[in-house]
N, C-alpha and C positions, 0 to 999 in steps of 0.2 A: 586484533585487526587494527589496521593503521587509519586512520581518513585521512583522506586528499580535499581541504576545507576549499582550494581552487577549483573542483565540481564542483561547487554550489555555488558557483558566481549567477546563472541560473536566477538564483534565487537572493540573490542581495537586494534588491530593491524592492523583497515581499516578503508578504509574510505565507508559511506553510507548515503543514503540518509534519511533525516527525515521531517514526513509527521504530521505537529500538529493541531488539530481543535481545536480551543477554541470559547466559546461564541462569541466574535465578530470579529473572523478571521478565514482564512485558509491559513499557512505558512508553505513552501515548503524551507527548509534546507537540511544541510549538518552534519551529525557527524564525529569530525576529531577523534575520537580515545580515548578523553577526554572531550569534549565536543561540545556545537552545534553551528552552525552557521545559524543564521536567518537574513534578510535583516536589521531587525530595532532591533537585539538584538548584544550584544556582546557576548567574549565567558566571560567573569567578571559580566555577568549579567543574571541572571538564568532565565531560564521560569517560566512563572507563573503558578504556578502547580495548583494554587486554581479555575484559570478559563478555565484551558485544559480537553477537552472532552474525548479525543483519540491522544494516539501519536505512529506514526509507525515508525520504522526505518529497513531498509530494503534494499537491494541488489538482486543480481539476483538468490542469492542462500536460504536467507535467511530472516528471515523477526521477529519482535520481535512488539508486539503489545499489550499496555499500552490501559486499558479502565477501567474507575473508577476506584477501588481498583485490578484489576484481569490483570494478565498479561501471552499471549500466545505468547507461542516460538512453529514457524511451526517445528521444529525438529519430534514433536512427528506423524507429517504424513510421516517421514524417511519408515517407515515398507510397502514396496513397492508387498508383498502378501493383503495388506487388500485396501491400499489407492491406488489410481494413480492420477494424476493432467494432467491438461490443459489450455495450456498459450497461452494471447489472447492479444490485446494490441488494447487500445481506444485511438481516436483521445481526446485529454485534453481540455482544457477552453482557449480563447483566437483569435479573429481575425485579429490582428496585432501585431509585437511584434517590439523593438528596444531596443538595449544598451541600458542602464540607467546611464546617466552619473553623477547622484546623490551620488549613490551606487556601486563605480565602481567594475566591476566582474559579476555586476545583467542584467537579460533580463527583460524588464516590458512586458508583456502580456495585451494587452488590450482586453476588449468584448468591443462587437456591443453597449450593454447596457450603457458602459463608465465604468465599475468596472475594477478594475486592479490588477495583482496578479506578483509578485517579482520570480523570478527564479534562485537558486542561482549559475549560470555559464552563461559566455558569449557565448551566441549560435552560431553556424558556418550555418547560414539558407540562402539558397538561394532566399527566397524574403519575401515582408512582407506578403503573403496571406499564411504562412508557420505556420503548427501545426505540437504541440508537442502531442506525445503518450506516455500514462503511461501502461506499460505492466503489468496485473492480472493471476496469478496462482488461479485456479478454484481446488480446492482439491476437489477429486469424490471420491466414492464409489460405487461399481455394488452390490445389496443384489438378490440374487436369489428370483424369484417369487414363494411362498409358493403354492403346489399343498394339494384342498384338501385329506385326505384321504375319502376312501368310505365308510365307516362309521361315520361320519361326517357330520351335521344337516346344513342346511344354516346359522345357527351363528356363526360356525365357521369361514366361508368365512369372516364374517363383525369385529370378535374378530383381523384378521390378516390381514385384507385389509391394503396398503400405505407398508406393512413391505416390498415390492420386489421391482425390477426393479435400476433404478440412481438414488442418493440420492447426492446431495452435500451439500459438509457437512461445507465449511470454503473458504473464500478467500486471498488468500495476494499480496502485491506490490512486483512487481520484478523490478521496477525502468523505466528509461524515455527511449522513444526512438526517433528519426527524423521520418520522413515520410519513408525514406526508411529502414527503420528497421537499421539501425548504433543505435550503444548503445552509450547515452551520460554519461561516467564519474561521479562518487560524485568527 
């Protein structure tokens, strides 16, 4: 995958969080305004664009999302007559976590399994049986359920079925939270 660093003008003047999938990782960074911060990369050392799947960067307002060659800016569910949204927020990955004193600034997250994932801020968590939530915008749509008219054959119904009712349509990351809903920082 290519990036287009001119979508993220967006985001030059903030700081945000960046969400990259690559074939043999999931690395959960920072964009400082020019570039990224990952546990195991520098900012003098690029991503590998040749092996990244997906890359998000996003905030609570906004969210820019890099997938193969095509890239969505939620901007365009701004029009708040057709779209509305709904924000929900999952418990994340991780049974234990502790400073990393490898990587200082990082939280390591461990699973039950033993796989381990890098976080890129020192967390303020009240104990180790403490998870993090990543908050999700659910971008909706309500389409009106199509009545037939009466002169109108039973195929009609089956030409127009699925076209009514909630349809959603797109999701994006609004970034991390504690257990008690406190927003953590890029």
């Amino acid at each position: 995958m290519k990036l287009d660093y001119n979508k993220l003008k967006p985001f030059e003047d903030r700081r945000a969080w960046a969400y990259a999938e690559s074939y043999d990782a999931v690395r959960i960074g920072i964009w400082n305004g020019v570039g990224f911060e990952f546990f195991d990369k520098t900012l003098d050392e690029p991503l590998d664009e040749e092996s990244l799947l997906v890359l998000r960067v996003f905030d609570d307002k906004h969210e820019i999302k890099f997938s193969r060659d095509k890239c969505r800016d939620t901007v365009i569910y701004d029009d708040k007559e057709k779209y509305s949204y709904q924000d929900i927020k999952y418990y994340m990955y991780g049974t234990d976590q502790e400073p990393d004193n490898e990587h200082k600034g990082y939280t390591k997250f461990w699973e039950a399994r033993g796989d381990k994932m890098y976080f890129p801020k020192l967390l303020d968590f009240p104990n180790k049986g403490f998870k993090l939530k990543l908050g999700i915008r659910n971008f909706i749509r309500y389409n009106p359920v199509p009545v037939c008219p009466s002169k109108e054959d039973y195929q009609y119904g089956l030409r127009t079925s699925g076209a009514g009712a909630l349809e959603i349509l797109d999701y994006a990351y609004t970034g991390f939270y504690y257990e008690d809903g406190k927003v953590v920082k890029p």
